[in-house]
Residue, then its C-alpha position, 0 to 999 in steps of 0.5 A: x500500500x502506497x503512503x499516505x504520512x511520512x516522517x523523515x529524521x535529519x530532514x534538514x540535512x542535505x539527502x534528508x531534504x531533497x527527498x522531503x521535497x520530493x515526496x512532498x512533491x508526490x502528494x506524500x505528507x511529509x513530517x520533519x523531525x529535527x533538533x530544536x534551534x536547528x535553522x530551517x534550510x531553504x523551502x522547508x519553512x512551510x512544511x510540519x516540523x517537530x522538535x526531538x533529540x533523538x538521543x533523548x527517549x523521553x524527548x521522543x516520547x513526547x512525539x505523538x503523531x498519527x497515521x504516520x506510514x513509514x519513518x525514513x531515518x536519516x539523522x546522524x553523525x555523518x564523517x569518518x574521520x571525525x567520528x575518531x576525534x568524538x566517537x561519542x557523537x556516532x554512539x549517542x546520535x548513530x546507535x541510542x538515537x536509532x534504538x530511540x527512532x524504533x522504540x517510537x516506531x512501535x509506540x506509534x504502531x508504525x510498521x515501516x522504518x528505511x535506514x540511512x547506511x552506508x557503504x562504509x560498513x563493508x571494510x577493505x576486501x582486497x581481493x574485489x572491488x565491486x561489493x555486494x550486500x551479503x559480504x562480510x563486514x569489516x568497518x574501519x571507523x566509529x562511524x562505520x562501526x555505529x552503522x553496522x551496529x544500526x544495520x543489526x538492530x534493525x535485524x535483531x530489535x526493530x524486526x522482532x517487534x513487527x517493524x518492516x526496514x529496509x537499510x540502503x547502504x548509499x555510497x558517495x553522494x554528491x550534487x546540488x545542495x551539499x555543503x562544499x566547505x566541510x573538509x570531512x565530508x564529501x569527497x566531490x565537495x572538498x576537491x570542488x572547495x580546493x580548485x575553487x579557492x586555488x590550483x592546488x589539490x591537497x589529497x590524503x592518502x593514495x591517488x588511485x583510491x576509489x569510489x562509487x559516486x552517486x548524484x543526489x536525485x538517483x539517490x533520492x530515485x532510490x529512497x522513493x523506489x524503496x517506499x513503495x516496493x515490497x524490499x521488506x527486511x533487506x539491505x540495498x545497495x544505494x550506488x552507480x556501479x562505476x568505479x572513480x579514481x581520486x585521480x580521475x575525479x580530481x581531473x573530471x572536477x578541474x575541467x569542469x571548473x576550467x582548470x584542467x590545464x593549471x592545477x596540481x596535486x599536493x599529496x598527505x599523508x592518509x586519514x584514520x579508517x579511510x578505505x582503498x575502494x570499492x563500488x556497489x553491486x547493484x544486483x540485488x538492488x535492481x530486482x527489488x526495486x528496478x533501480x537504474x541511476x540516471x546521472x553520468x558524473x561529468x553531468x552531475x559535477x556540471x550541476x553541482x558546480x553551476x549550483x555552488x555558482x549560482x549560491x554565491x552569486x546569491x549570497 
């Protein structure tokens, strides 16, 4: 059965917005859980909020909101690398806050949760570069770990109590509406910040490290696919199934940026838990929700960089 109510945790957040505006655009009613005195981003003023801390379960339990659908849960800390220097962040806010969102879940009889994992979970696997759902995971970083961790709740709590999920494992998501100017998240955007202040490109760590980089509204294609199939109790993967190098993204960035014959690479030593690589295997992913990701990269840098333009330009 189609929704009808959702409430979407994080929605103030880069991915949690777009697909707020999405669904909203579809008919759904759409619910916003935020932290109070959290600011209200661009063209979500008009839409019904609610104030929680999700790390707080009396805080939850003040919540009362009927015919609520679906819950699609987003809220998190979101950086590996600062998930070492405040670890408590990912445990309160990854792990309790999601323990929280099912708790409210069943006390609210909602009977469908989606999950905002996350690739990292995986681990290194040098011995493949496409990775699938069922591979054995070995998080390198708090964050990955609390996601993990999550992944397993939704197996061994929230499924036991009647609670349908769905966890969709998104890889590098990148484009329109993301934050460029935070240096511990998001690959596209860091590289994006650099070649626009200067021809240098700082890089941490190895060159030929790669990535699955995923266009935002394929990603938001993705979140609607899922809340309305029948993918109950699964874990997808949320990617493109290409393989990028740093080295070629940097490149694809600079040309995009008209810079593809003036910049340089400047490299550091590497970050805590970073991993060499991997892609998604979108096997299964295409037969529960007939998903194919639309977005060529070069296009989605294009787009992402006219916005940043535009931004500033506004600003």
């Amino acid at each position: 059965m189609a929704p009808n109510k959702v409430l979407i945790t994080g929605g103030f957040g880069f991915v949690g917005a777009r697909i707020a505006k999405h669904l909203d655009a579809k008919g759904i009613e759409v619910v916003i859980l935020e932290q109070s005195g959290m600011v209200i981003p661009k063209g979500l003023a008009n839409y019904k909020i609610v104030e929680a801390d999700i790390t707080d379960a009396v805080s939850m339990q003040k919540v009362k909101l009927p015919d609520v659908d679906a819950v699609l849960h987003l809220a998190a800390q979101s950086s590996g690398p600062r998930s070492f220097s405040v670890p408590h962040l990912d445990i309160n806010l990854n792990i309790i806050g999601t323990l929280n969102v099912i708790d409210w879940c069943t006390a609210n009889n909602v009977e469908r949760l989606l999950f905002a994992s996350s690739f990292v979970v995986c681990g290194d696997h040098p011995e493949l570069e496409a990775i699938s759902e069922d591979i054995s995971c070995n998080p390198k970083s708090v964050y990955a770990g609390s996601k993990l961790a999550c992944e397993h709740m939704l197996m061994n709590y929230a499924q036991p109590k009647g609670i349908s999920w769905s966890a969709l494992r998104m890889y590098n998501v990148y484009g329109p509406g993301q934050d460029i100017t935070k240096p511990d998240q998001g690959v596209v955007g860091i590289f994006m910040n650099m070649l626009r202040q200067q021809d240098i490109v700082q890089v941490k760590g190895r060159l030929d490290r790669f990535r699955d980089l995923i266009y935002i509204d394929d990603v938001v294609q993705a979140w609607d696919l899922c809340l309305h199939s029948e993918a109950h109790n699964q874990i997808l993967n949320i990617g493109t199934g290409q393989k990028t190098t740093y080295s070629e993204l940097i490149s694809l960035i600079a040309k995009v940026l008209g810079k593809a014959d003036s910049f340089r690479i400047e490299e550091l030593p590497g970050t805590p838990g970073d991993m060499m690589g991997c892609f998604a295997d979108l096997e299964k992913t295409r037969k529960y929700l007939s998903f194919v990701p639309k977005v060529k990269l070069e296009e989605g840098v294009a787009e992402m960089w006219n916005w940043v333009k535009k931004k500033e330009k506004n600003s």
